[in-house]
N, C-alpha and C positions, 0 to 999 in steps of 0.2 A: 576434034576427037577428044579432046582433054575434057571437054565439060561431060559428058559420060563417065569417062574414068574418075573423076570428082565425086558424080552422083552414086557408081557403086560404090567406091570407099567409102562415104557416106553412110552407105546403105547396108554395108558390110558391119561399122561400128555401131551402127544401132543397133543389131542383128545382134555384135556379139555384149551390148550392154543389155539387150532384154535376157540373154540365156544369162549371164550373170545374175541379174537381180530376180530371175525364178529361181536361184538357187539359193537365196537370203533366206526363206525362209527354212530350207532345212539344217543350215547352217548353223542358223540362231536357235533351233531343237537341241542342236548337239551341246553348242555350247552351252545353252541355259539349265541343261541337264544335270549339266560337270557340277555346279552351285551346290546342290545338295551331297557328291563323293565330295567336295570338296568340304563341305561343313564337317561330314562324317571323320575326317582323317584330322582338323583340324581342334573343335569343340572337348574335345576329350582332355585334352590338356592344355589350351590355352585358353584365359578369358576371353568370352565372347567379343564383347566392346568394345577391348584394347585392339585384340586385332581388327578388327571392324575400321575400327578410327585412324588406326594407320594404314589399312587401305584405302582408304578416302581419302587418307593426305598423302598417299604416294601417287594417286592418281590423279590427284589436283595438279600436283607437280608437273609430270607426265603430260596431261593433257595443256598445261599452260605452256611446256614447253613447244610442243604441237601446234597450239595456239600461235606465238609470235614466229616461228620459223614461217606458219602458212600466210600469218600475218590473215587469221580467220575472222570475219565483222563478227562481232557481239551483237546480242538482242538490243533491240532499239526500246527506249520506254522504260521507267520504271513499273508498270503493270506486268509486262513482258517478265523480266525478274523476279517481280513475286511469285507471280505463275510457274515460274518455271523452278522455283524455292519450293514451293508446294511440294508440286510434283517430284523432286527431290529427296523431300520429305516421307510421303510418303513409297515410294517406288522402291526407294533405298534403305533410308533408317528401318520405315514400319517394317516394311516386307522382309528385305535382307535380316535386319534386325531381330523381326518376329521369328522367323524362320530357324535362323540360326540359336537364339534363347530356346527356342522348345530343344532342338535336337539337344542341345546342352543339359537340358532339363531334362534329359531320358527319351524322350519319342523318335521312333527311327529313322533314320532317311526318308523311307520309302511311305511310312503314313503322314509325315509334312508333307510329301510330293503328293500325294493323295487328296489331303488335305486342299493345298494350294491348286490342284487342278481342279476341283469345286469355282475355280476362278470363272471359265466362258460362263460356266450357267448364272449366274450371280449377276454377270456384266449382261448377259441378253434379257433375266428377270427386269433388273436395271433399265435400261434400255426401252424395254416394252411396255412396263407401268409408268414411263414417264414420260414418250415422247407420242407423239400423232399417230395416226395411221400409216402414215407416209413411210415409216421408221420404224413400222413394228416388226417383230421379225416372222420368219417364213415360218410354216407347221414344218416347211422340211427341213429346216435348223434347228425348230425346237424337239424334230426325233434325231437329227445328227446331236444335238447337245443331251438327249437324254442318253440314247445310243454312247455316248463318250462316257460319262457319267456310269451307266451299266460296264463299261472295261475297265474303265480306272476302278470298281470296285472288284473285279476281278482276279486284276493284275496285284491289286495289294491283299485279297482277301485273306492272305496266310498272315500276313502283319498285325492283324484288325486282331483284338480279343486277348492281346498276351499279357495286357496287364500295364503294357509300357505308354498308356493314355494316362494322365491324370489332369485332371481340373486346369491343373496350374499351365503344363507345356498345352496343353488344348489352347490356352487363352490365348497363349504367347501366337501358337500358329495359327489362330484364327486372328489374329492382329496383323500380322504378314497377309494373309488373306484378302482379310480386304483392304490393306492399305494398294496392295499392288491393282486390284479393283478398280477404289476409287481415285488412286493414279492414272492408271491406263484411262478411265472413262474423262477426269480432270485436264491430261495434257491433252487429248482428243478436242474436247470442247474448247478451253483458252490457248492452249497453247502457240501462238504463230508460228509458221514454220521458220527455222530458222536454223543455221549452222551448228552440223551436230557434236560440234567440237567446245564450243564455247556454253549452248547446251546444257552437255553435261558436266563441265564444269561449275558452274550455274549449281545445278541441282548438287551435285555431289559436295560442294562448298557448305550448302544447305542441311543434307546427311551428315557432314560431319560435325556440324555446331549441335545437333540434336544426340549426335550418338556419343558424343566428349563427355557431356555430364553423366554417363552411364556407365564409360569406362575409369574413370576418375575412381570410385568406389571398389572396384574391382579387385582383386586381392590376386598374387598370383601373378608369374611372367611364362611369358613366352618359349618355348624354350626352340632355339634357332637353329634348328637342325636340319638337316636337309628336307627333309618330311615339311617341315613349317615352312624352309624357303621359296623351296618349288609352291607351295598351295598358295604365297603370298605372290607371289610372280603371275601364279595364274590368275589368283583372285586380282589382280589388279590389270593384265593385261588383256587375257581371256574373257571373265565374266563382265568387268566392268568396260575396258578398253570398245572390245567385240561387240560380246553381251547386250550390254546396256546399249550402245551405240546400235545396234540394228533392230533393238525393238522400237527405239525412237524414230527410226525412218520407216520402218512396219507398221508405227502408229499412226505417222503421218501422212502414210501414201493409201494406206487402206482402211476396210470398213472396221471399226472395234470388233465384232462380233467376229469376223472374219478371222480379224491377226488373234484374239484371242485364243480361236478357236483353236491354233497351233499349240497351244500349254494342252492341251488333252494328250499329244505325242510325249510332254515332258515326264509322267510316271513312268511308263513300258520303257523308253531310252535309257533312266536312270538304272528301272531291273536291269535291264542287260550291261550297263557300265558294272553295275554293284557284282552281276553274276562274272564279268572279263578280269575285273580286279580283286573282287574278292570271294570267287567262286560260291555264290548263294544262287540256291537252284532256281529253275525255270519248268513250272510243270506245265502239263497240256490247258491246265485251266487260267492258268496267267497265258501263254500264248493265244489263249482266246478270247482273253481279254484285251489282247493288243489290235489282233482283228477289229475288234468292233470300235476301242478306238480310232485305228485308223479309219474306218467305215463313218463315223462319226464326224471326223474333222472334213473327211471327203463332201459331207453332205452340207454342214455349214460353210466350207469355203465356196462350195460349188452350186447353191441352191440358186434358182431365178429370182434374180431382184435381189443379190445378198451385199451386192454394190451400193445400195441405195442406204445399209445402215451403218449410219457415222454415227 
C-alpha cells in the first residue's frame, strides 16, 4: 500500500509546483511594475548612475552570498559568460539605465512605461522578419499584439502631448527599449539554461562595469533617507532579486513572444500603483484601455501554435 501513497504525494507536489509556476507570471507583472514608482520617487533627487551602480554592487553581494551558502554551479564555458555579459548588458545597464535617464530627464512614469511596452510588438516584428515559417507568428498574435498596443495608448493617452517628451529623454527611453528587446530576444537564442543565481550575477557584474563610468561623472549625492532606503532595498531585492530572476526563468521556459506578451499588463498595473500611491486618476478611457490590454496579452499567450515561437 505504500507505493500508492508514494505515488499520490508525488502527484500532489507536482500539482502544487504547477499552481505555483502559473502564478510567476502575475507576480513578475506586479513586480516589474514597482521599477518605474520606483524610478519616479527616486530620480528626482538622486543621480541616476550612482544609485544604479550601487544596486548592482549590492546585488552582486546578495546574490554571491546566495551563491556559496546554496553552493549554486556557475555557467560552464567561457561563451556561456559572454552571453550572459551581453545580456546583462543590455537587459540591465541599457534598459534600467535608459529608463531611468529619461524619467530623470523630465518624461513621466507612465509615458517610459508606454514607451517600454512598444516592447512585444518590436520582439514579434523581430521574430517574424527573421525567422521561417515555422516561427512566424499567428494573425491572432498579431491582433493580441495590436489589440495591446491600442490600450497601452489609451491607458497613457492623457500623458502623451504635455510637453514633457523632448528629443533627448525620447532617446534615452527608446535606448531601454530596445536594449530590453534585444536582450530578451539574445538570452532566448544563446543563452544555455543555467542556474538563476549565478545567472544573474553574471549579468549584473556586466551592468555594473558598464553603468560605473556613468556614475563617476555624476555630481550630486544621494540623500539616505528613508524614502531612498526603502527604494534601494527594494530596488535590489524586489526588482532585481525577484524581478530579474523570474523573467530569466519566463525566458527560459517559454515562447519570447509569449512571456513578452506579459509587459503589455506592465503600463495599466503601473496607473493603478501611481493612482494607490499617489492618487492620479483613472478615467473610463484608461480603464478601457486596460480591457483591451488584457484582451490583448490573452490572445498572444493563448493563440494556436503560440508555443512553437522561441
Amino acid at each position: 500500500m505504500a507505493l500508492p501513497r508514494a505515488r499520490d504525494a508525488r502527484a500532489d507536489a507536482t500539482s502544487e509546483l504547477s499552481l505555483a509556476w502559473r502564478a510567476v507570471p502575475a507576480v513578475f507583472v506586479l513586480i516589474w511594475s514597482t521599477g518605474f514608482i520606483v524610478a519616479r520617487f527616486v530620480v528626482p533627487d538622486a543621480p541616476t548612475f550612482t544609485f544604479l551602480s550601487i544596486r548592482y554592487a549590492l546585488s552582486v553581494l546578495c546574490f554571491l552570498v546566495w551563491v556559496a551558502v546554496a553552493r549554486a554551479a556557475w555557467p560552464v564555458g567561457r561563451r556561456q559568460w559572454l552571453h550572459l555579459g551581453v545580456t546583462g548588458v543590455l537587459m540591465h545597464a541599457a534598459y534600467v539605465g535608459g529608463v531611468w535617464a529619461a524619467v530623470k530627464a523630465g518624461m513621466g512614469a507612465g509615458v517610459a512605461a508606454l514607451l517600454v511596452g512598444l516592447q512585444p510588438m518590436l520582439t514579434a516584428l523581430w521574430i517574424s522578419s527573421g525567422s521561417g515559417r515555422q516561427h512566424a507568428v499567428t494573425p491572432r498574435q498579431w491582433t493580441g499584439l495590436l489589440l495591446g498596443l491600442l490600450g497601452l495608448a489609451l491607458v497613457m493617452w492623457r500623458k502623451l502631448g504635455s510637453g514633457e517628451v523632448t528629443l533627448w529623454n525620447l532617446t534615452l527611453a527608446l535606448v531601454g527599449l530596445f536594449g530590453l528587446t534585444a536582450g530578451t530576444l539574445y538570452q532566448k537564442r544563446f543563452v544555455m539554461p543555467c542556474d538563476v543565481r549565478t545567472a544573474n550575477t553574471v549579468q549584473l557584474v556586466a551592468a555594473l562595469a558598464v553603468s560605473l563610468p556613468f556614475a563617476l561623472p555624476e555630481t550630486g549625492t544621494i540623500p539616505w533617507d528613508q524614502t531612498h532606503v526603502l527604494a534601494m532595498a527594494w530596488a535590489v531585492l524586489g526588482l532585481t532579486f525577484a524581478g530579474t530572476s523570474l523573467l530569466y526563468l519566463l525566458i527560459q521556459h517559454g515562447a519570447v513572444t509569449r512571456v513578452t506578451g506579459l509587459l503589455y499588463l506592465v503600463p495599466p498595473v503601473t496607473a493603478l500603483l501611481a493612482w494607490a500611491l499617489f492618487g492620479e486618476s483613472l478615467t473610463l478611457l484608461m480603464l478601457l484601455g486596460m480591457a483591451l490590454v488584457a484582451l490583448g496579452v490573452a490572445l498572444v499567450v493563448r493563440a494556436p501554435g503560440a508555443g512553437r515561437v522561441r
